[in-house]
C-alpha positions in Angstrom: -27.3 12.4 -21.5 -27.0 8.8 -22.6 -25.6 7.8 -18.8 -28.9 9.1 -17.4 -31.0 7.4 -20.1 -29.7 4.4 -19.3 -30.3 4.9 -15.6 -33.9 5.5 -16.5 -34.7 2.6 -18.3 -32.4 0.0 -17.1 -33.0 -2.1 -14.0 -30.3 -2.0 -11.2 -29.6 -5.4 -12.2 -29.3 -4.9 -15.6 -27.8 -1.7 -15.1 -24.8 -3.9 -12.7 -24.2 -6.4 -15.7 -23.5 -4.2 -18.3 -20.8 -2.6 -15.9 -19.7 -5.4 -14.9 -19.4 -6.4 -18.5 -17.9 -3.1 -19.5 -15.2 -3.6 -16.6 -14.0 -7.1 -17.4 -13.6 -6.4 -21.6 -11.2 -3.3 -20.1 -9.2 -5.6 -17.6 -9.3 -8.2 -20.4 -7.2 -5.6 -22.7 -5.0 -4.2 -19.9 -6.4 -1.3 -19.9 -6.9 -1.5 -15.6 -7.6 2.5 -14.8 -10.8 2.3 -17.1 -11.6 -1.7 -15.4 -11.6 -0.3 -12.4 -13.4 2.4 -12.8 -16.3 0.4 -13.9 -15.5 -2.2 -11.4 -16.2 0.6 -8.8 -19.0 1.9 -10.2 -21.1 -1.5 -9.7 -19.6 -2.3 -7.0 -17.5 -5.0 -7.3 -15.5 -4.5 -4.9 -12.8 -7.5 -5.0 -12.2 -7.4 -8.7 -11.4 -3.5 -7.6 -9.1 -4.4 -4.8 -7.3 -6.8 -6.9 -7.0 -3.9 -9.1 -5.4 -1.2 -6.8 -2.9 -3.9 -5.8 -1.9 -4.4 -9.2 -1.7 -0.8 -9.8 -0.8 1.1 -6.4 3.5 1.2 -6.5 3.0 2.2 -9.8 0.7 5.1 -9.1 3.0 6.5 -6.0 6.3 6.2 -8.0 4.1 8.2 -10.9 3.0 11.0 -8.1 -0.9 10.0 -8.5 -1.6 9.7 -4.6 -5.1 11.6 -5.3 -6.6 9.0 -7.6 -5.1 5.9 -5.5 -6.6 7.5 -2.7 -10.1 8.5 -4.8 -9.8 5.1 -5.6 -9.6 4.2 -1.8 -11.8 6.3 -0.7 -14.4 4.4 -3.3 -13.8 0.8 -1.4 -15.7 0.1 1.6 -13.4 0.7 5.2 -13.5 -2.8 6.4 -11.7 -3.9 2.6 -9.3 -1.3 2.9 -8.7 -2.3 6.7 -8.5 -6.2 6.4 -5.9 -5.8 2.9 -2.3 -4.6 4.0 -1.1 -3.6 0.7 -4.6 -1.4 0.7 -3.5 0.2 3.8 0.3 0.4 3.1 -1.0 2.5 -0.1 -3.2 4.4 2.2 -0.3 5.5 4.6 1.7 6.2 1.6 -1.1 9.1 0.2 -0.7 10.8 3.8 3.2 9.7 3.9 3.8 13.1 5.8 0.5 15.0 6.5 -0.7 12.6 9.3 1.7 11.5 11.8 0.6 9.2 14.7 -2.0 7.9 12.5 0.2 6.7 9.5 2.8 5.1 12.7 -0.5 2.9 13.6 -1.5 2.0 9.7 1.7 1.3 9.2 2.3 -1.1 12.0 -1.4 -2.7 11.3 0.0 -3.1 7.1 3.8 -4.9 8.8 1.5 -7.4 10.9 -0.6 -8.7 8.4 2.2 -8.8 6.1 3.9 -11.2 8.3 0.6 -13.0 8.8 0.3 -13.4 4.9 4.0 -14.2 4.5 4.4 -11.9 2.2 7.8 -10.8 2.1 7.6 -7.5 -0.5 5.0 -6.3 1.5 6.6 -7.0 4.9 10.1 -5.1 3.6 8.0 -2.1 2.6 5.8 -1.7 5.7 8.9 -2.4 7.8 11.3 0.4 5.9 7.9 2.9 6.3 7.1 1.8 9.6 11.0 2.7 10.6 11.1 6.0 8.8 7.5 7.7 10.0 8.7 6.3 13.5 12.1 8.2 13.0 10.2 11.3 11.4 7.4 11.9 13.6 9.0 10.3 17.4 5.9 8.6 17.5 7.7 4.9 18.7 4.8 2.4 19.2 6.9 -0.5 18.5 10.3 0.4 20.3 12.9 1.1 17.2 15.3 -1.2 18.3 12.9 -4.1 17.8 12.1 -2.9 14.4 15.8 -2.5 13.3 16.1 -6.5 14.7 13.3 -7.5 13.1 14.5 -5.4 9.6 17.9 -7.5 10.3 16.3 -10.8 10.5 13.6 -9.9 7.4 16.8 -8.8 4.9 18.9 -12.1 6.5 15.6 -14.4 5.3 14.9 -12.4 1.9 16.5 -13.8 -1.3 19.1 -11.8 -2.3 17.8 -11.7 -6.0 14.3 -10.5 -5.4 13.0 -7.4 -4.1 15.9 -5.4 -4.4 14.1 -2.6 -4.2 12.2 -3.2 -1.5 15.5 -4.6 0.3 17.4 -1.6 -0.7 14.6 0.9 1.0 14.6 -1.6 4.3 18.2 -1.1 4.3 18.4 3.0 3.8 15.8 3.8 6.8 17.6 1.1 8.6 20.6 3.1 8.3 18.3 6.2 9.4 16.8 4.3 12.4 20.7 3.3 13.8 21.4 7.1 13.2 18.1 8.8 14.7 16.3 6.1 16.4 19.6 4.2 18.2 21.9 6.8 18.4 24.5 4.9 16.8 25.4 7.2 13.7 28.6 4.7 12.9 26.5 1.7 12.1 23.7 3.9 10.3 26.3 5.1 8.1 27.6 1.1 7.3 24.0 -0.1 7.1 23.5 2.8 4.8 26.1 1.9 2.8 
């Protein structure tokens, strides 16, 4: 009732600051599912974005793919297109409902990784890329280029950051040797 009020007699602009106002007092107290929320609503699309990135690994590890991708569904295409950690999160939703199609996102997220030097980013998109490559024998990028380039990524990565990340780059590595190579001995040792 009082949301349609407000519609009524509040101008669009008007209508825009107080969400905008509403958003940023939520972000200001950490509480970011409510910010964004208003964020989305009046559109503001980049304090959104910046949003999802902050909370998207936590959301997958938590099993809420259907509100990161509500969320993503919410942004306009070309934000979600030009932002790999927006796509890596939007392959990760459809992990292993859409095959060919998560190979090519995946591959897009890994390239502007790189681009962007960001190295969690490129260790996740690379371990992903790997394992929907192994999983679905859709090879766009031939695996033994992406098991050199996982080699020289983990060789360049500092051993005390992104563990994680490092750890999962190393487990579908082991995978790609295994399934992708054919070489099950050095899957098992870069497994290990």
């Amino acid at each position: 009732f009082l949301n349609a009020k407000s519609k009524a007699r509040m101008s669009e602009e008007e209508r825009h600051s107080l969400l905008l106002t509403v958003g940023i007092l939520y972000e200001k107290r950490d509480e970011l599912e409510n910010a964004l929320k208003y964020f989305l609503e009046a559109k503001e699309y980049s304090r959104a974005v910046s949003i999802i990135e902050r909370l998207g690994t936590d959301l997958l590890r938590a099993g809420r793919k259907s509100d990161l991708l509500q969320w993503l569904h919410a942004l306009p295409e070309d934000a979600v297109q030009d932002n790999p950690w927006l796509l890596l999160f939007l392959a990760m939703t459809r992990r292993f409902a859409v095959g060919r199609e998560n190979v090519v996102i995946f591959e897009k997220a890994y390239s502007l990784f790189k681009q962007k030097e960001d190295r969690r980013g490129s260790l996740l998109a690379l371990a992903f890329l790997i394992e929907v490559s192994i999983h679905t024998g859709v090879h766009l990028v031939p695996i033994d280029r992406l098991l050199d380039d996982g080699e020289a990524l983990l060789q360049s990565a500092e051993s005390d950051k992104c563990e994680y990340e490092r750890a999962l780059l190393w487990c579908f590595m082991g995978l790609g040797h295994m399934f992708g190579g054919g070489d099950i001995r050095k899957g098992i040792s870069v497994c290990q």
